[in-house]
Backbone bond lengths (Angstrom), bond angles and torsions (degrees), N, CA, C in turn:
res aa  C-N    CA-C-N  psi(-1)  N-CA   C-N-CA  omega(-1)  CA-C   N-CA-C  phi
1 X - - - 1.456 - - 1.530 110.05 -
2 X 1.497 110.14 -50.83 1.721 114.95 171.28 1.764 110.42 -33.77
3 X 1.622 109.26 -65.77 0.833 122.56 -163.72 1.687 113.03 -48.53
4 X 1.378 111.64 -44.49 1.482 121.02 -173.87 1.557 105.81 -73.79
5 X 1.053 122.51 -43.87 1.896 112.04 162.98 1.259 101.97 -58.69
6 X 1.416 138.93 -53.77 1.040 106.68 -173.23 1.574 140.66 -72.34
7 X 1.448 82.08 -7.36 1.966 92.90 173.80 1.658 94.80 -95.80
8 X 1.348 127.80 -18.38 1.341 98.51 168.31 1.427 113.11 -78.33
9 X 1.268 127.81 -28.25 1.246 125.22 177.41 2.023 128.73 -54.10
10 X 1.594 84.35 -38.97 0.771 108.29 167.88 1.720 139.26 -57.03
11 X 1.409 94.62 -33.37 1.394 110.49 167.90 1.469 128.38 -99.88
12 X 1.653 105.80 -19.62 1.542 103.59 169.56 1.915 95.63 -73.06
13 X 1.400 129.29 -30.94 1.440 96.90 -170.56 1.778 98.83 -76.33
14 X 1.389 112.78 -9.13 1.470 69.19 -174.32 2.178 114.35 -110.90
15 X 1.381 82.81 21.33 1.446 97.23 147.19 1.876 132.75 -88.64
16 X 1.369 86.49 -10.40 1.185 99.60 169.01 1.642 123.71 -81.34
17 X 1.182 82.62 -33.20 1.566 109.49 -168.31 1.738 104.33 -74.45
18 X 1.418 107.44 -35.58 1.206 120.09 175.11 1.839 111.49 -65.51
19 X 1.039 103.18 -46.53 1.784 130.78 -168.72 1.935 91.52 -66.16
20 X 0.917 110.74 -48.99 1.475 118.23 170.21 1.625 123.15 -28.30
21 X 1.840 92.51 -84.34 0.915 126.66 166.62 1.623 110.40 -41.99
22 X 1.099 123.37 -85.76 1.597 138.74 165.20 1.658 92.34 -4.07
23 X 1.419 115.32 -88.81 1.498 120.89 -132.92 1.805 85.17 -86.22
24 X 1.352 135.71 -11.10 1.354 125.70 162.49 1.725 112.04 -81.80
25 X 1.053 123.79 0.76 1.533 122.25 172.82 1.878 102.87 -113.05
26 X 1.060 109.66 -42.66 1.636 111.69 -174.24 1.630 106.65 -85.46
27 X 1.104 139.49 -66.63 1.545 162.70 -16.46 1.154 120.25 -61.82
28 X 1.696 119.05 -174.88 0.893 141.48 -166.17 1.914 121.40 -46.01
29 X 1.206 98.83 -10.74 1.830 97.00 177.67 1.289 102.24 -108.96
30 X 1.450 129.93 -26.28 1.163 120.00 169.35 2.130 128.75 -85.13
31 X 1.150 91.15 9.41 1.340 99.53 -165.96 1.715 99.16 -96.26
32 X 1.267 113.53 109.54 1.455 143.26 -174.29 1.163 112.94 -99.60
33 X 1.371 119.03 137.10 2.072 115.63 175.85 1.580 90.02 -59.46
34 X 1.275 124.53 -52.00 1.705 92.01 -173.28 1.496 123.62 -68.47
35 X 1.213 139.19 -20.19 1.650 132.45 133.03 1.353 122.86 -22.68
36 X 1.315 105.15 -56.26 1.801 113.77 -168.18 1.381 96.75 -74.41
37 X 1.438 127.74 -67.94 1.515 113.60 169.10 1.287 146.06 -44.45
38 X 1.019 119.16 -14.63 1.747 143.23 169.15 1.746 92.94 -82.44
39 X 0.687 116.47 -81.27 1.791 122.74 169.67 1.666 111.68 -33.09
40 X 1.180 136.45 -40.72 1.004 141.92 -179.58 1.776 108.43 -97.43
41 X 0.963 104.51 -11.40 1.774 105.99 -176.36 1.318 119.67 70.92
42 X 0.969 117.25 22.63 1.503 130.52 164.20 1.567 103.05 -75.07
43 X 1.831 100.53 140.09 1.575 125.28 157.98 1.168 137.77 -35.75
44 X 1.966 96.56 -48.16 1.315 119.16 -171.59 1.378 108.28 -161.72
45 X 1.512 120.94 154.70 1.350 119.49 160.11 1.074 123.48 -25.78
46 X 1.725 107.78 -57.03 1.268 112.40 -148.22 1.301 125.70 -64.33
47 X 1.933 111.63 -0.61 1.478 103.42 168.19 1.320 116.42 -92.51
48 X 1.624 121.56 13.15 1.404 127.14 143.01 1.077 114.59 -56.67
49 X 0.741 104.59 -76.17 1.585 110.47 175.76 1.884 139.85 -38.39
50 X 1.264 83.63 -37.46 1.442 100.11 160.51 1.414 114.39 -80.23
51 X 1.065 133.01 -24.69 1.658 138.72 -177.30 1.379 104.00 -82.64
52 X 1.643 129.50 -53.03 1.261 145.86 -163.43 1.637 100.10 -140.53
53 X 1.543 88.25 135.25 1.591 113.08 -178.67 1.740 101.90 -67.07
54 X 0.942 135.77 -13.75 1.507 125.79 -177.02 1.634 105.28 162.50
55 X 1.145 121.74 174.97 1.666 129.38 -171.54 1.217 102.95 -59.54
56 X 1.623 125.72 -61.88 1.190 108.41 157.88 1.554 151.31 2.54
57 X 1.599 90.53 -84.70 1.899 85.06 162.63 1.070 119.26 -74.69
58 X 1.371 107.12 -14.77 2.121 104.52 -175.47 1.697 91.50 -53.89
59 X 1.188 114.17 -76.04 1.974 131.37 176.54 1.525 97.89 -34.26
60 X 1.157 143.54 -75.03 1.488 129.35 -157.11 1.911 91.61 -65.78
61 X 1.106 123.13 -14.14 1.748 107.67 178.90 1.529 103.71 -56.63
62 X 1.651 91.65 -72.08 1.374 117.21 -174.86 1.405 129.63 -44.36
63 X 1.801 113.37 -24.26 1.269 113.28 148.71 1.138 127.66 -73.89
64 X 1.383 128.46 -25.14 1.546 141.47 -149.72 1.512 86.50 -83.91
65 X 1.567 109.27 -61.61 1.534 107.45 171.24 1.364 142.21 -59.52
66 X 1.588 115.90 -6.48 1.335 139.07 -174.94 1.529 88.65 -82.48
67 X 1.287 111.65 -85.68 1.371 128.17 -175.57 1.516 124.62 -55.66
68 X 1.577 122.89 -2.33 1.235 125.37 148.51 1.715 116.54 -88.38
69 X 1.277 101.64 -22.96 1.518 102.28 164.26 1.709 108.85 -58.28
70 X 1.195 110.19 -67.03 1.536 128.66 -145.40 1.586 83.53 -70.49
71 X 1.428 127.71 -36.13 1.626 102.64 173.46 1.270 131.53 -73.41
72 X 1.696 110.80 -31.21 1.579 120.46 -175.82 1.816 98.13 -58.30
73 X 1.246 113.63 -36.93 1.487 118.49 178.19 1.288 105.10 -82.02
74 X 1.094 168.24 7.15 1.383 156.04 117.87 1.146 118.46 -64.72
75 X 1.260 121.61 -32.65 1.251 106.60 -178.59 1.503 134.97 -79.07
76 X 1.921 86.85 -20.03 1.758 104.79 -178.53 1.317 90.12 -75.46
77 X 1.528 146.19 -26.40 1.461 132.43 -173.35 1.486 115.80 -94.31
78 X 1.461 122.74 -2.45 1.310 122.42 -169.32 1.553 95.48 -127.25
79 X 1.516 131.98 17.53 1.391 138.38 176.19 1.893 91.78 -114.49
80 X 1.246 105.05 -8.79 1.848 94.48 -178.38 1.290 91.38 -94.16
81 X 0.980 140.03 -22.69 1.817 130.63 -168.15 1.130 115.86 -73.83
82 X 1.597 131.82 138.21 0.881 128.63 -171.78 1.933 125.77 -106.30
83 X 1.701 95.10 -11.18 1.401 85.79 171.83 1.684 84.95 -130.38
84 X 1.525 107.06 -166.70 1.162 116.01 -169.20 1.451 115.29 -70.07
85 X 1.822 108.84 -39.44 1.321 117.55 178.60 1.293 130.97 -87.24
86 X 1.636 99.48 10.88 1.513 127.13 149.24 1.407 103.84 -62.32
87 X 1.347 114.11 -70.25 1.748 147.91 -139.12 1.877 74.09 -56.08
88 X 1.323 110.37 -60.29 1.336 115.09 -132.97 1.886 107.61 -79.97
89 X 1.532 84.51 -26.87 2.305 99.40 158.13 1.182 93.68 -64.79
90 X 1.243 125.42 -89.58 1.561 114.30 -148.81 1.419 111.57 -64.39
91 X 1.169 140.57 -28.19 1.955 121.19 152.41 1.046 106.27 -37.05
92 X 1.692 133.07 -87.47 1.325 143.74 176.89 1.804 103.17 -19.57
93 X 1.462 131.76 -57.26 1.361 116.88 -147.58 1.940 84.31 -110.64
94 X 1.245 121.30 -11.90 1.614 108.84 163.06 1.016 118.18 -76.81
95 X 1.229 130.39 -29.55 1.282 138.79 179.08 1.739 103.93 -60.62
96 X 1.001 100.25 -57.68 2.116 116.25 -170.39 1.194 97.33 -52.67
97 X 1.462 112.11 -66.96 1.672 119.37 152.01 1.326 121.62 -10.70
98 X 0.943 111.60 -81.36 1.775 99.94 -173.09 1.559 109.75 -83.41
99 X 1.212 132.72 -3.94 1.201 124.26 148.65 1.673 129.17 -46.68
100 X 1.692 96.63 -62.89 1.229 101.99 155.27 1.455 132.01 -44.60
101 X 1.168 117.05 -41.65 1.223 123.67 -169.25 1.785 119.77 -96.41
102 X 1.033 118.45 10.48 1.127 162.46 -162.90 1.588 143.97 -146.72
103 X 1.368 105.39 27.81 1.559 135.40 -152.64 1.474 78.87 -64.46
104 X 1.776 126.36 -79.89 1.240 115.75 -164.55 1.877 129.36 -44.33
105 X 0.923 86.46 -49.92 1.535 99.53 -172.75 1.353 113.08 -64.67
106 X 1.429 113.17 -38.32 1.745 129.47 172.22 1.736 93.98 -69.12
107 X 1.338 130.57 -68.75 1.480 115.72 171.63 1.486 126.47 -40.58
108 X 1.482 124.92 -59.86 1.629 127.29 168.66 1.672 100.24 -51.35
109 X 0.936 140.11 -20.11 1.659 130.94 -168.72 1.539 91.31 -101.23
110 X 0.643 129.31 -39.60 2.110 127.00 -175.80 1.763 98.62 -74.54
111 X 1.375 114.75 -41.87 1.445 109.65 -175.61 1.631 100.84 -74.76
112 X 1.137 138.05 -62.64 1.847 130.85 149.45 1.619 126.83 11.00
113 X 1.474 86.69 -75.86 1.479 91.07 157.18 1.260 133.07 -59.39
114 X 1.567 133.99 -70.38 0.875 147.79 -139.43 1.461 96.94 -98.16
115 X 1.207 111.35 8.40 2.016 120.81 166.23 1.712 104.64 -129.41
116 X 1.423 100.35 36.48 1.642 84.27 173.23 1.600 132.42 51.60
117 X 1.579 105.28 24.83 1.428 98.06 -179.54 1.182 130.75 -75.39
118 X 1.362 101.27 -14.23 1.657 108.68 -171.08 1.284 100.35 -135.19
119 X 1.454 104.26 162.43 1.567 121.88 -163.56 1.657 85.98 -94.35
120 X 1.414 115.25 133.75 1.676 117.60 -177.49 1.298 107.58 -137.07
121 X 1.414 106.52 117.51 1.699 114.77 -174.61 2.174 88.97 -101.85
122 X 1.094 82.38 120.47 1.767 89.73 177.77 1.537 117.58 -62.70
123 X 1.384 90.27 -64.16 1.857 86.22 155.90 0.934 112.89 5.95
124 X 1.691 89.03 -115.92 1.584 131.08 167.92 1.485 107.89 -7.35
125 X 1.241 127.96 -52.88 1.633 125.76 -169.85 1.241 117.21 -88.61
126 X 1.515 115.61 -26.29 1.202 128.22 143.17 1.675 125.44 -13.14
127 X 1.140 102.03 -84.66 1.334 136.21 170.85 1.430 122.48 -31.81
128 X 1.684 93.78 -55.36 1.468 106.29 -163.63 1.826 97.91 -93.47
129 X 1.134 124.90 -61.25 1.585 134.45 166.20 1.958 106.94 -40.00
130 X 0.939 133.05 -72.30 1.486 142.11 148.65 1.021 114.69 -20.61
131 X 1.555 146.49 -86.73 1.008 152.21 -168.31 1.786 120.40 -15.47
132 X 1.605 110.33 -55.07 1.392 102.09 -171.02 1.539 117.55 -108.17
133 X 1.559 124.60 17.20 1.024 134.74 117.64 1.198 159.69 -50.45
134 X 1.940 95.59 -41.67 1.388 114.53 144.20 1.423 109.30 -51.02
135 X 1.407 134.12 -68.70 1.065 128.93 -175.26 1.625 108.27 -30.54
136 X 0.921 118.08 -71.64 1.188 141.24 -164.24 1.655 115.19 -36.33
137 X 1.564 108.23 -54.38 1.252 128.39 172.67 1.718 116.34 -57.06
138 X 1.154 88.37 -37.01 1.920 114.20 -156.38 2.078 87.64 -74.14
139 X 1.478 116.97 -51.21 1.159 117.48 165.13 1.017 126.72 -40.41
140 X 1.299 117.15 -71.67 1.509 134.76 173.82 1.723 104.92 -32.61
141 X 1.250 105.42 -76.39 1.591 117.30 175.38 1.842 96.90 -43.61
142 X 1.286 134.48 -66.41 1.506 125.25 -172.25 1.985 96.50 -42.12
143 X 1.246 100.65 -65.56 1.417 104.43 -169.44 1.737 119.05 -48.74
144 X 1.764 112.80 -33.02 1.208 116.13 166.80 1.665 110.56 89.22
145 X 1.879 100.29 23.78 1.357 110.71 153.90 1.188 118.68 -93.16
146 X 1.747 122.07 -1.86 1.082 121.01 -176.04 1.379 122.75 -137.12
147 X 1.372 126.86 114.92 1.124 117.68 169.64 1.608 151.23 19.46
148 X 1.267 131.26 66.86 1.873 85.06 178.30 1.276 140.04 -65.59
149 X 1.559 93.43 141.42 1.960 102.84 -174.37 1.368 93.83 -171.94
150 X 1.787 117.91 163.92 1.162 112.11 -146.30 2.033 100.79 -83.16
151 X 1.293 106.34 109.90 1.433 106.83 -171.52 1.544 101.53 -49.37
152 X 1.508 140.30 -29.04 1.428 123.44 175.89 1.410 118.72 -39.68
153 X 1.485 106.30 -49.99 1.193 137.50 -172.26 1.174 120.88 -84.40
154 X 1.242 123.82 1.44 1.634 131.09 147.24 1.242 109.12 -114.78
155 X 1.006 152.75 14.57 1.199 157.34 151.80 1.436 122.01 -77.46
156 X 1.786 104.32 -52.17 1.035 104.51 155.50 1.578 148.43 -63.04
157 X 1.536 96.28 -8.43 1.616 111.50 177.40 1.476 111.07 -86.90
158 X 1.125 120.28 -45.50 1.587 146.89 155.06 1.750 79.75 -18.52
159 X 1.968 113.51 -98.12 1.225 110.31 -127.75 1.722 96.81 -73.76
160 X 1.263 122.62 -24.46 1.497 137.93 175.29 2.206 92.78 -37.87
161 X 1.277 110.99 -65.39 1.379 122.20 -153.11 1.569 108.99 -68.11
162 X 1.838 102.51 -18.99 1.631 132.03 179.10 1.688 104.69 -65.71
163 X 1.519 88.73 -49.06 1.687 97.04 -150.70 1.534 104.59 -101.63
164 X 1.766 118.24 16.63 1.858 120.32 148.79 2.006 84.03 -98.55
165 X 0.556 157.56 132.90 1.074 168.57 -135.45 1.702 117.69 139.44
166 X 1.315 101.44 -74.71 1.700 124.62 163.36 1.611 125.04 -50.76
167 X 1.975 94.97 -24.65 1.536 109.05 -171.22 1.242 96.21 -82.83
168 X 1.710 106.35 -54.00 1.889 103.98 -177.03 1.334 110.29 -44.85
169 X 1.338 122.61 -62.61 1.892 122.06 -178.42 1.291 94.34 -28.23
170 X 1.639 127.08 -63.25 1.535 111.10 -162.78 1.565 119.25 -36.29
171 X 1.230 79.37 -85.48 1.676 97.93 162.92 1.577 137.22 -41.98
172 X 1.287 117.99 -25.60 1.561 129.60 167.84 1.571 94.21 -143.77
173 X 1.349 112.43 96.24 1.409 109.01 150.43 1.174 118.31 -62.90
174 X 1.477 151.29 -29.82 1.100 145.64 169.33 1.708 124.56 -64.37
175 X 0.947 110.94 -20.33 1.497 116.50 -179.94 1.846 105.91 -36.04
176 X 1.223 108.68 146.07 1.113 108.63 172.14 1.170 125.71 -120.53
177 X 1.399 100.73 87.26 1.751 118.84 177.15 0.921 146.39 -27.55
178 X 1.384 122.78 -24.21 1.410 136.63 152.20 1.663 123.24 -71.46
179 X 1.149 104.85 -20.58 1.815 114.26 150.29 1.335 139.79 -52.72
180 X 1.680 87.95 -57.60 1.203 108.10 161.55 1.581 134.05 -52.73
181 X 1.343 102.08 -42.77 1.452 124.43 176.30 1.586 101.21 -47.23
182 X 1.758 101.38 -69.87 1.700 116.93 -176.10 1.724 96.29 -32.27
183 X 1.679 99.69 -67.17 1.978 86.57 -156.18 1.514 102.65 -60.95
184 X 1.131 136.51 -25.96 1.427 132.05 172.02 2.093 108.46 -45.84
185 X 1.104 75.57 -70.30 1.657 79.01 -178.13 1.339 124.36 -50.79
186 X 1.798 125.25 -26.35 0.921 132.14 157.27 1.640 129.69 -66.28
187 X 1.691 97.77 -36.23 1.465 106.34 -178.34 1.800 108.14 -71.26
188 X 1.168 117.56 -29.70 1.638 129.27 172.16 1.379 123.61 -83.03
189 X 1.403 109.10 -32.83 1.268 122.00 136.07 1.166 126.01 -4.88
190 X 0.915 87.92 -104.77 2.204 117.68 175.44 1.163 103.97 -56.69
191 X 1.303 135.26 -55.53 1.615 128.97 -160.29 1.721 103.19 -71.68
192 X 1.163 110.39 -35.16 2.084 115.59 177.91 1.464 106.27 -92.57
193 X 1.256 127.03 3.07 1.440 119.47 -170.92 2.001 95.91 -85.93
194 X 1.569 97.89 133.04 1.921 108.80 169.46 1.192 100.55 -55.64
């Protein structure tokens, strides 16, 4: 029984992995189970289908797993910092970081969005995207390295300035992201510094 979860497990990631790939080379409207299966080396759709009820959940996987990636990696770099205006470099330059380092997956996740793949309650993303920046700010300000101003609202500029990041690559694949990162950290820097 072990064995068969684990070969199913095994094969939804790397249908995922396929689904990735796919909608970061095609994008997201052109990416077809027969694309993803040819890409994944599958026979037939139909073990899409058998894995995932429809494109739908295939896409909410592939984010669920994007964005549990992209936190386990922020968080291991923003749990080493020791003050806030530590906390608030290494978000800013982990983030750039795994952008960079993460060209495909950061491209298939921008085409997602920006083709309506997923159902997006703002709120909700609000909340969850926001949240440990807010933290972050809200520290800084307790500690009195940072400014008061409404931390939603720098938080949200923060992850806003994070997430054209993926757009510039479009447009300048050459950019060099770790540059970018620096003037970020400087420009947030200065603007939240007491």
């Amino acid at each position: 029984m072990q064995v068969r979860s684990f070969t199913a497990e095994a094969r939804r990631t790397q249908i995922v992995g396929a689904t990735i790939e796919v909608i970061a080379e095609v994008g997201y409207p052109q990416a077809s189970f027969s694309r993803i299966a040819e890409r994944a080396g599958l026979s037939s759709t139909r073990l899409i289908s058998y894995h995932f009820a429809g494109k739908k959940e295939l896409i909410e996987q592939v984010v669920a797993e994007l964005y549990t990636e992209i936190g386990g990696f922020m968080t291991e770099r923003v749990e080493r910092a020791e003050s806030p205006r530590e906390a608030l470099h290494a978000y800013i330059e982990g983030y750039a970081e795994f952008v960079a380092g993460h060209r495909t997956q950061m491209k298939a996740l921008l085409s997602i969005f920006l083709n309506g793949g997923l159902e997006y309650d703002p709120a909700e993303q609000e909340v969850v995207v926001l949240s440990p920046l807010e933290r972050i700010v809200g520290d800084g300000q307790a500690a009195g390295v940072f400014r008061q101003c409404d931390a939603r609202v720098a938080a949200a500029a923060v992850q806003r300035a994070l997430d054209g990041l993926p757009m510039m690559l479009e447009t300048s694949p050459d950019l060099d992201v770790t540059a970018a990162a620096r003037e970020l950290v400087e420009l947030f820097d200065r603007g939240l510094r007491a």
